[in-house]
RODO-2510 file (C-alpha; in nm, 4 decimals, decimal comma):
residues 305
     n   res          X          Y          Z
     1     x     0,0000     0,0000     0,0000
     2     x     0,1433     0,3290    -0,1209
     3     x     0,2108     0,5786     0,2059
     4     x     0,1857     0,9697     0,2515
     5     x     0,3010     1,1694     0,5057
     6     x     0,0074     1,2950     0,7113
     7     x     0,0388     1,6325     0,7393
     8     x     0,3043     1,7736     1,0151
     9     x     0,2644     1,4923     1,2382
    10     x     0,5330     1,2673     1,1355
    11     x     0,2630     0,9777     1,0828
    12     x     0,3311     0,7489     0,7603
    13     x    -0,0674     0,7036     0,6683
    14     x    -0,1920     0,4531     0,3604
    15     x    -0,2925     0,7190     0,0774
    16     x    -0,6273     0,5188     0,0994
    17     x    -0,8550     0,5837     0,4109
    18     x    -1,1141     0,3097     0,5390
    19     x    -1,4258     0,5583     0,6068
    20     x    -1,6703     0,3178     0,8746
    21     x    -1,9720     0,5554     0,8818
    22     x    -2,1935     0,2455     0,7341
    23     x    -1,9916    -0,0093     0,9125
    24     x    -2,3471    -0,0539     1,1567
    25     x    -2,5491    -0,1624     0,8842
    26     x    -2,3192    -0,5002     0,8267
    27     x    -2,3960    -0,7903     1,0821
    28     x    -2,0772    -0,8776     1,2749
    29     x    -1,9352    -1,1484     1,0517
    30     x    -2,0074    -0,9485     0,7222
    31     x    -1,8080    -0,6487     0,9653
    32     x    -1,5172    -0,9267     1,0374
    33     x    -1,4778    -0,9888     0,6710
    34     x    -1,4823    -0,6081     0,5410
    35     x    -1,2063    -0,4745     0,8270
    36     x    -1,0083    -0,8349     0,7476
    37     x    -1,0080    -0,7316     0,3813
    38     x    -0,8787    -0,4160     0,4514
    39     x    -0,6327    -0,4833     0,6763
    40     x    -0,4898    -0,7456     0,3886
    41     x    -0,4708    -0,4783     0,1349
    42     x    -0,2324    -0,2708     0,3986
    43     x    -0,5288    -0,0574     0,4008
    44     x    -0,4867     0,0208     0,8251
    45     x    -0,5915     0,3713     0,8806
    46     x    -0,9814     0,3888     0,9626
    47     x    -1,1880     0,7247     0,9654
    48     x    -1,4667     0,7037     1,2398
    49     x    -1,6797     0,9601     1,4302
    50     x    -1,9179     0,9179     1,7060
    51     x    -2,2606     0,9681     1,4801
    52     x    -2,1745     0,7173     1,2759
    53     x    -2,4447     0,5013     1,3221
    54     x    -2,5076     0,6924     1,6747
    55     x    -2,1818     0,5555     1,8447
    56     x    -2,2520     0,1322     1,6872
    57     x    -2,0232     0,2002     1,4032
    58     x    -1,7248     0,2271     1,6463
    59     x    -1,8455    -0,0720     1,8648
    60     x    -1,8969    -0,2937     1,5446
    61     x    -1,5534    -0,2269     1,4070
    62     x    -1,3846    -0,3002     1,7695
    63     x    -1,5710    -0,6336     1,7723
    64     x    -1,4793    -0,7145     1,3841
    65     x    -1,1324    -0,6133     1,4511
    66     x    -1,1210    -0,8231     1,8123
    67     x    -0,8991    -0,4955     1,9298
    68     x    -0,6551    -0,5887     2,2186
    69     x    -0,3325    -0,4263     2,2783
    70     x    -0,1144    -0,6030     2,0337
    71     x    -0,3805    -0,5539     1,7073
    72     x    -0,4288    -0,1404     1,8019
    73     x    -0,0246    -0,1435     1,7894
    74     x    -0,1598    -0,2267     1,4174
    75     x    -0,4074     0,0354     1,3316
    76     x    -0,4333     0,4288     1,2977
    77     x    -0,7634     0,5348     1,4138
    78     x    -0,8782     0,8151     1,3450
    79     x    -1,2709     0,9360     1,4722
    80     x    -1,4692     1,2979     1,5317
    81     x    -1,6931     1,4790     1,7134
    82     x    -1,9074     1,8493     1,7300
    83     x    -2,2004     1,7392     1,5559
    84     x    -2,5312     1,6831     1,7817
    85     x    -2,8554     1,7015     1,7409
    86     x    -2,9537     2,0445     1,5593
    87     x    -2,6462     2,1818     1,6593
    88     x    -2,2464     2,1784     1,6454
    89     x    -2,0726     2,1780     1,9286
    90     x    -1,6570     2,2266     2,0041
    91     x    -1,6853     2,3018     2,3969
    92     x    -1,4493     2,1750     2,5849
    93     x    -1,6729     1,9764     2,8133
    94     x    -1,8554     1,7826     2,4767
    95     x    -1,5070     1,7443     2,3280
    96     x    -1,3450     1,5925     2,6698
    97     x    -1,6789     1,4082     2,6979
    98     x    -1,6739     1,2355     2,2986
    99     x    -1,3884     1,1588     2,3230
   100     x    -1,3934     0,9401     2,6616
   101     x    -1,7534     0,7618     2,4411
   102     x    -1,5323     0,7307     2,1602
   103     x    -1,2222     0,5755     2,3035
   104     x    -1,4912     0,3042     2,5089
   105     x    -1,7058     0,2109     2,1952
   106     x    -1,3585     0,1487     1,9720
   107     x    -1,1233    -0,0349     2,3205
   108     x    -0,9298     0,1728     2,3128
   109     x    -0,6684     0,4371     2,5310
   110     x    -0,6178     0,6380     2,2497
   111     x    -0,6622     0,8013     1,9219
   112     x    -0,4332     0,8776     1,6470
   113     x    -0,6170     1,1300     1,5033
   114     x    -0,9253     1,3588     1,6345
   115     x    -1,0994     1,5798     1,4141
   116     x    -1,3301     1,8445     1,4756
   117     x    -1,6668     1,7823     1,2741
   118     x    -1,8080     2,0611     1,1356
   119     x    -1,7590     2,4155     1,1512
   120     x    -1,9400     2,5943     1,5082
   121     x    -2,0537     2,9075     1,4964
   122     x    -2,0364     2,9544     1,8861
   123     x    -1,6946     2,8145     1,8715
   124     x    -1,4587     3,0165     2,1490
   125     x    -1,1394     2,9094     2,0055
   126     x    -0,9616     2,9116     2,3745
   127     x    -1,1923     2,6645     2,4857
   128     x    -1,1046     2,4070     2,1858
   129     x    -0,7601     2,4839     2,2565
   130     x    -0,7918     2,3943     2,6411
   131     x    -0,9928     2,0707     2,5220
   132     x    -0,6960     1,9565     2,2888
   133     x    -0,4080     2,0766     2,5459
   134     x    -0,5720     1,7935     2,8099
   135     x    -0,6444     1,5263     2,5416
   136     x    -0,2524     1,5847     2,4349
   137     x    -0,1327     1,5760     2,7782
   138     x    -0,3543     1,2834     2,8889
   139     x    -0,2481     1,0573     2,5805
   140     x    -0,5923     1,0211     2,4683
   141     x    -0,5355     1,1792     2,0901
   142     x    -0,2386     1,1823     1,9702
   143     x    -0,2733     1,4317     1,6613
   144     x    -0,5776     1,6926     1,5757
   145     x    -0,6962     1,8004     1,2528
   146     x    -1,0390     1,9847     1,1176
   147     x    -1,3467     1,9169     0,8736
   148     x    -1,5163     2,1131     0,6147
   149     x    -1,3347     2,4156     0,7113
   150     x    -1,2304     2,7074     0,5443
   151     x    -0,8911     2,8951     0,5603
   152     x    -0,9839     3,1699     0,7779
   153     x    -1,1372     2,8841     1,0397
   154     x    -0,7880     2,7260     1,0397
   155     x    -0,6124     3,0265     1,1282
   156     x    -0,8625     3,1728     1,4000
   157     x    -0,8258     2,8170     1,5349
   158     x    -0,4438     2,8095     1,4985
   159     x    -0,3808     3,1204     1,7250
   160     x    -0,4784     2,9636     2,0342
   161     x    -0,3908     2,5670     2,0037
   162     x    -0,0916     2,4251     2,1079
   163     x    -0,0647     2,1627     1,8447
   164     x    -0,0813     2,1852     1,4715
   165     x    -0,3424     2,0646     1,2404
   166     x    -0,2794     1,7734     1,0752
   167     x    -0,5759     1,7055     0,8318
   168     x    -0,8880     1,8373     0,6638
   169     x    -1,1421     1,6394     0,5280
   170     x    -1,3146     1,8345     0,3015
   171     x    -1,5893     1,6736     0,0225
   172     x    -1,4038     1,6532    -0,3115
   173     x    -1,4646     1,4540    -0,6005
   174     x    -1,4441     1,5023    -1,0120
   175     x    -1,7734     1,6018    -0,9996
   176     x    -1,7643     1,7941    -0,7113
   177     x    -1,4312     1,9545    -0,7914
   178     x    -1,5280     2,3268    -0,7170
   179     x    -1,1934     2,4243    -0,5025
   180     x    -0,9749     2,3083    -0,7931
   181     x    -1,1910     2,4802    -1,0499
   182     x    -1,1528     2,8140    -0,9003
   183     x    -0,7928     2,8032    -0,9253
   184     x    -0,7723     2,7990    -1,2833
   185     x    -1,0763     2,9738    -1,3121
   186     x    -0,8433     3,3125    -1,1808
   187     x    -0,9296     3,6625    -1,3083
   188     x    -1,2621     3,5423    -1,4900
   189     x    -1,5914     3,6073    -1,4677
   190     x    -1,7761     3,2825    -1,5154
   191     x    -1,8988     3,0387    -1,2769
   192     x    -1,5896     2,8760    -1,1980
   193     x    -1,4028     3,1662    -1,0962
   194     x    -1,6539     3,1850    -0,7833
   195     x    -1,4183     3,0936    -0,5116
   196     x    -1,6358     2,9642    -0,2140
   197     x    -1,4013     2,7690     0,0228
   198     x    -1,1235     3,0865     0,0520
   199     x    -0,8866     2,8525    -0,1509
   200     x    -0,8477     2,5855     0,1154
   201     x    -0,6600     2,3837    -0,1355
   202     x    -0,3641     2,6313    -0,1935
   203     x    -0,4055     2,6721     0,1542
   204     x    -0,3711     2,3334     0,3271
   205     x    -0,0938     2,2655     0,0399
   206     x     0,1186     2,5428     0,1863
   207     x     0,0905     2,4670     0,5785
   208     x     0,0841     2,1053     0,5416
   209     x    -0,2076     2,0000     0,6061
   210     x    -0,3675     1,6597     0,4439
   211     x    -0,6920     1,7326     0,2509
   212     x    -0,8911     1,3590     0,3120
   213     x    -1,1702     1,4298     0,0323
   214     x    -1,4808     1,2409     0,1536
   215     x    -1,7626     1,1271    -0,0772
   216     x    -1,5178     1,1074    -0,3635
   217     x    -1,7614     0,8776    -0,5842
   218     x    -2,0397     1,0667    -0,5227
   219     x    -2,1947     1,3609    -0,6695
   220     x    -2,4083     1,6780    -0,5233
   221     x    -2,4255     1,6774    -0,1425
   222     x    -2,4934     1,2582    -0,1486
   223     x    -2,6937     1,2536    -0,4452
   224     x    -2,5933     0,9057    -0,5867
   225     x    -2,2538     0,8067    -0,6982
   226     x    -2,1759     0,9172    -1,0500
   227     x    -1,9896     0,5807    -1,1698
   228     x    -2,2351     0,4099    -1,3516
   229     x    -2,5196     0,7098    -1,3347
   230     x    -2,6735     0,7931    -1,6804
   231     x    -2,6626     1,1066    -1,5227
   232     x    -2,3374     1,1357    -1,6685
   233     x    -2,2846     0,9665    -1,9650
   234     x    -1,9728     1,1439    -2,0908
   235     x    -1,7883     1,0990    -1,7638
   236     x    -1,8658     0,7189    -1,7426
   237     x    -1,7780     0,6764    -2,1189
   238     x    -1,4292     0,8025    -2,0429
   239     x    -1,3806     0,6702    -1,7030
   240     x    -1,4622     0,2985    -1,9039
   241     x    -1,2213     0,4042    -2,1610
   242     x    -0,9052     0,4885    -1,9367
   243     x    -1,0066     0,1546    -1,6996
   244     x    -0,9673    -0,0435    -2,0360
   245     x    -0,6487     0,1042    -2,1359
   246     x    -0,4786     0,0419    -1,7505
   247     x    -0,6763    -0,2938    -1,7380
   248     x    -0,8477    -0,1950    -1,4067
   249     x    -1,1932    -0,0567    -1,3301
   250     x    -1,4130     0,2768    -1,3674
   251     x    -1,3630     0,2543    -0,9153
   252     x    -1,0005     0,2470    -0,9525
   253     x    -0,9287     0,4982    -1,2224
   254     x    -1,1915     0,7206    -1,0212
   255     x    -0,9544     0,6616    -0,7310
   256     x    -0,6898     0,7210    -0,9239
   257     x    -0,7658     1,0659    -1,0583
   258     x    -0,7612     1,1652    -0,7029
   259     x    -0,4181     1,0340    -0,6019
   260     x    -0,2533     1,1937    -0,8858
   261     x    -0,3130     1,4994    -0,7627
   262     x     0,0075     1,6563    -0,6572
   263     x    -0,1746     1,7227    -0,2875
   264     x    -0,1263     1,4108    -0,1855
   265     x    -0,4600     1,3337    -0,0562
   266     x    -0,6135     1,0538     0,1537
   267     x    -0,9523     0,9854     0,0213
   268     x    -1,1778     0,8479     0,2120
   269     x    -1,3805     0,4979     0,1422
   270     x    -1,7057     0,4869     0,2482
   271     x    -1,7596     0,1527     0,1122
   272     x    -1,8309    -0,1440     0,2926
   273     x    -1,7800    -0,3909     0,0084
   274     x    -1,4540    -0,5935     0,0140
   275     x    -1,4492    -0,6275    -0,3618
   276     x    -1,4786    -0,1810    -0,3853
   277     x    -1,2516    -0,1309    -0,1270
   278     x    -0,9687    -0,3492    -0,3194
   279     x    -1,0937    -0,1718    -0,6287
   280     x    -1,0277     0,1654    -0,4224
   281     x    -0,6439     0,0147    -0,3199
   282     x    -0,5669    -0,1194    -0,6499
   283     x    -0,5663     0,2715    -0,7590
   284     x    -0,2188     0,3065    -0,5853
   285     x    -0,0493     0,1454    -0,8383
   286     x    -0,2201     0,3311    -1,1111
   287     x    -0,0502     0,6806    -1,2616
   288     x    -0,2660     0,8337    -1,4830
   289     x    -0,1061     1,0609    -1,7564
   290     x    -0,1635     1,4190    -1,7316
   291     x    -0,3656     1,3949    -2,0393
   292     x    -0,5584     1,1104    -1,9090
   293     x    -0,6119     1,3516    -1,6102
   294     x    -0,7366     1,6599    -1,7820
   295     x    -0,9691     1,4214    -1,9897
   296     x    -1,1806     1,2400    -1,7162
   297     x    -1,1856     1,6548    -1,5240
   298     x    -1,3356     1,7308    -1,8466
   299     x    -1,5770     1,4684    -1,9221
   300     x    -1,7307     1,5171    -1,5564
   301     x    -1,8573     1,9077    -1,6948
   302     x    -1,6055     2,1024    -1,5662
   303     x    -1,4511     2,3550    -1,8116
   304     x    -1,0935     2,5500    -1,8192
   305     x    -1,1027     2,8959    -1,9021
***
């Protein structure tokens, strides 16, 4: 399994992220087989957070995984928290307080990797910072990172904590491709040039910080997955066509067009299918041309200027 660097924290991560959010939904041998599968394919860092199926996603994988001391020494784990119930949440008390449910439900003393959910509008930065200072000193998370946040979040965020973020895991796909559009979209006037994420990519690229693109099969805000979708006949015409050519399929080249990005990203899998998931892994040892690159970008109805 190919590795990246995640962000600043000296971590050595597989450039292909297990995402469990549907992991509840399998029974617990169907579970056993999936997180077996992936940990065959080298595929050891899992993305969790404690809404995935209301905290049974985590509990399932520990089970499926049979977690004791000597098979965590084996896995990056990475899980986050701030979303409830009609609200967001980063104070310190719900952040302490997640991450003591989290660490139970997966068997766990600590976490690799804790990321803050969504953005919260009542955030008090000092208070997050506080939160991550005791998790840090405690040994409880290891590393901290953000999701689906802008620039400007980063920063506000970055004046007060005592420990860098390593990760943002920000939707991304080829048909949802909007914060590399705007970058070659610069000093037009048409609807790519509309920058609405305060160039997070440029951004994260230049303080080191790991975008993990989530959803990257799907299109819209979980429309359906575009592989396959008439919805998109030109897209899935060339997707078949480069698949052919490297002798692998429409999931891996899909995969693919994300790892050649020169951001190094670590997608995340939602799948719980052993068969995608090795499709998803199998797109490390595929290089797509530049032109094979720009053609697929294309073909999904995005335009260059």
């Amino acid at each position: 399994m190919k590795q990246i660097s995640l962000g600043t924290s000296g971590l050595q991560v597989p450039a292909v992220a297990v995402g469990c959010m549907r992991l509840a939904a399998l029974d617990d041998r169907a579970a056993e087989v999936f997180v077996g599968t992936a940990l065959e394919l080298g595929a050891n860092f899992f993305d969790h957070a404690d809404i995935y199926g209301g905290g049974e996603s985590e509990r399932r994988f520990a089970k499926a995984v049979h977690m004791t001391p000597s098979v965590r020494e084996k896995l990056i784990l990475q899980s986050k928290c701030g979303i409830r119930p009609g609200r967001y949440d980063f104070s310190k008390s719900h952040i302490l307080e997640s991450v003591d449910g989290i660490l139970e439900r997966l068997q766990t003393e600590y976490l690799d990797v804790l990321l803050l959910h969504r953005p919260d509008m009542l955030m008090e930065p000092e208070e997050v910072a506080e939160a991550f200072a005791a998790l840090r000193d405690s040994g409880k998370v290891r590393h901290f990172g953000v999701s689906n946040m802008n620039p400007m979040q980063i920063e506000l965020l970055k004046k007060y904590l005592p420990v860098p973020i390593v990760a943002d895991q920000l939707q991304l796909s080829v048909t949802n491709a909007g914060m590399m559009t705007q970058g070659i979209h610069v000093n037009m006037t048409d609807e790519g040039s509309v920058n609405r994420d305060g160039s997070v990519l440029d951004y994260c690229r230049l303080h080191d910080i790991t975008i993990q693109p989530w959803s990257p099969f799907q299109y819209g805000f979980f429309e359906g997955v575009f592989i396959g979708s008439e919805k998109f006949p030109a897209l899935n015409a060339k997707l078949t066509e480069v698949a052919k050519r490297h002798g692998v399929s429409e999931t891996t080249v899909t995969a693919a067009w994300l790892l050649r990005h020169p951001a190094k990203f670590q997608p995340i899998f939602g799948t719980t299918n052993p068969g995608r998931l090795a499709e998803c892994a199998a797109a490390c040892d595929v290089v797509l041309t530049r032109e094979e690159w720009y053609e697929i970008y294309l073909s999904a109805g995005n335009t260059l200027p």
